[in-house]
N, C-alpha and C positions, 0 to 999 in steps of 0.2 A: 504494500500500500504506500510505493512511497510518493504518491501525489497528495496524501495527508500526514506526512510525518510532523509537520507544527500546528499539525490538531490538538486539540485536548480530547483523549478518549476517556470513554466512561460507559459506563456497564449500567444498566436498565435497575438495577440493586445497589448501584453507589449509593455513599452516603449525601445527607442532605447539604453540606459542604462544597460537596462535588458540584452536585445538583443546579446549588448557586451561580457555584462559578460557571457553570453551563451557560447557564438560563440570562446572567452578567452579563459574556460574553458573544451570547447571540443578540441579547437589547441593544446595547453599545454597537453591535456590529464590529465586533473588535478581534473575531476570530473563530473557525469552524471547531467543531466539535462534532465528533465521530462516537455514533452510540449503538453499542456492544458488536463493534467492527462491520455494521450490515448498513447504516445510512451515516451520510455527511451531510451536517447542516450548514448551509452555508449563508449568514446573515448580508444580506444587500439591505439598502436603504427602504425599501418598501414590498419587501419581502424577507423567508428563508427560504432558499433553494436545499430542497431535499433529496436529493441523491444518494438513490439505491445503489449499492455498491455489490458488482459481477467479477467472477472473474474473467480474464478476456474468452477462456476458451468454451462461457457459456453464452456467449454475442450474437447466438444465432438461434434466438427462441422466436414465437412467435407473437404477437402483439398481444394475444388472450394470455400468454405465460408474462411477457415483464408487466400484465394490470394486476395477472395474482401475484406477483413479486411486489408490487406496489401497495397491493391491499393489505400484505403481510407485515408490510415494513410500518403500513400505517396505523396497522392495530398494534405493532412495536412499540412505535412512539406515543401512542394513545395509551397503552399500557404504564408506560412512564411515568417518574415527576415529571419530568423534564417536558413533557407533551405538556404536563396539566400548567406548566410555566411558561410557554408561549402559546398558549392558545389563542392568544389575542389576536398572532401575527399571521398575515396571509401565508401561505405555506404552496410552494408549488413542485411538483415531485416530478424526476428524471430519472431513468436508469442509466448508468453508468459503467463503463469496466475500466479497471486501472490497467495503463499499460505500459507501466514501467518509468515513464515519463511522465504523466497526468492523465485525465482523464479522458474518455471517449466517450460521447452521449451517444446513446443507444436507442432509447424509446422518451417519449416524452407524453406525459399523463395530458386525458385534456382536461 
């Protein structure tokens, strides 16, 4: 994953610290945050860019497989604090594969 190595990760069971600093630094827009290695949020001014993360050698599903990769990722984040701490924020979701260099968008939710 190294198109997010100056993410801050955090696992779906972090502590409420964690959590914080999450939820801090997606307000702020001050830095992505990768949650429990499956989406990157990536705060823009008037959005989070949610970014399902594949890896490259799964780039070849079909539209119906990265919506249920997307619905998964979104009962993920739903699941969360960290969901329950931006929920304010528009939220738009892409699937993704790292490839080694950064990212490749793959499918993009409508």
């Amino acid at each position: 994953m190294s198109a997010y190595r100056d993410a801050l990760r955090i696992e779906i069971d972090a502590s409420a610290g964690r959590i914080d600093l999450a939820a801090s630094l997606l307000r702020r827009s001050e830095g992505t945050v990768v949650l429990s290695e499956r989406i990157a949020l990536r705060p823009e001014p008037h959005r989070i860019l949610c970014e399902v993360i594949v890896d490259s050698h799964d780039s070849r599903k079909s539209p119906q497989e990265y919506e249920s990769l997307v619905d998964a990722a979104r009962e993920l984040l739903n699941a969360s604090p960290l969901g329950r701490a931006i929920s304010k924020r528009k939220l738009e979701w892409v699937v993704v594969a790292d490839d080694g260099k950064g990212t490749v968008e793959l499918w993009k939710a409508s």
